[in-house]
N, C-alpha and C positions, 0 to 999 in steps of 0.2 A: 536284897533278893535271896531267896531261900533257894542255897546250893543244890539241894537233893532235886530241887524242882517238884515239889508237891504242892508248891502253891502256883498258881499261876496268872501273872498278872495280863489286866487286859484294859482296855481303852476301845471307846465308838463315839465315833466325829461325826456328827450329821452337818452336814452341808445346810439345814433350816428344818425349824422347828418345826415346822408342817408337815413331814414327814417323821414327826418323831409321836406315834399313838399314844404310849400313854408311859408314864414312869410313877412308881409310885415306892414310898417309905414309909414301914410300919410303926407306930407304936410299942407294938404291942412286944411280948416276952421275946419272941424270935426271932425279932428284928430284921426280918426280910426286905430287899431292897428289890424291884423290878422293873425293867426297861424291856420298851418295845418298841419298834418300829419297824420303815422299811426302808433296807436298803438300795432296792429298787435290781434294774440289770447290772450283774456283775459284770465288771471290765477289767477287772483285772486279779489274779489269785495268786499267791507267791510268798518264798519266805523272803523278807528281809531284815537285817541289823545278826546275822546267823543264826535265826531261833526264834523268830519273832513271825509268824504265819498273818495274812496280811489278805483282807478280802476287802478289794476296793469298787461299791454298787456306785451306780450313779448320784445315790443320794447321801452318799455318805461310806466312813470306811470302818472297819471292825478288825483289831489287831489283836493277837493272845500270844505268850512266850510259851511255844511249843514246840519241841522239835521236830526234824521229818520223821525220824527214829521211834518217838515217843506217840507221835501221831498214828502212825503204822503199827505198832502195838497196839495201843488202842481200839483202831478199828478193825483188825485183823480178831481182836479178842470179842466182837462183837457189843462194845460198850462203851 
């Protein structure tokens, strides 16, 4: 894991494929990867493991290593 935290890793669990719209992997030069779906009504929102921001919908959950600090920068800076 990259100390500075400029990279930041993340993970999304779907509880079933049926709720996962589309994912898809390029070929092509830029190599874009994308994932969509839905994770339905959030139940639950929070940091867990100290830094790890945690959004649990009913169909599944979406985790990113971010701080509360680094988060609140962020949104405070409008971006």
């Amino acid at each position: 894991m990259d100390t500075n935290r400029t990279m930041h890793m993340f993970s999304i669990e779907m509880i079933s494929k049926k709720y996962v719209n589309q994912i898809s992997m390029s070929n092509e030069s830029r190599n874009r990867v994308y994932f969509e779906g839905f994770l339905g009504n959030i139940e639950e929102l929070g940091f867990v493991n100290g830094g790890m921001l945690e959004i649990k919908g009913v169909n599944g959950t979406f985790r990113i290593d971010i701080s509360k600090e680094e988060l609140g920068t962020i949104y405070y800076q409008g971006g």
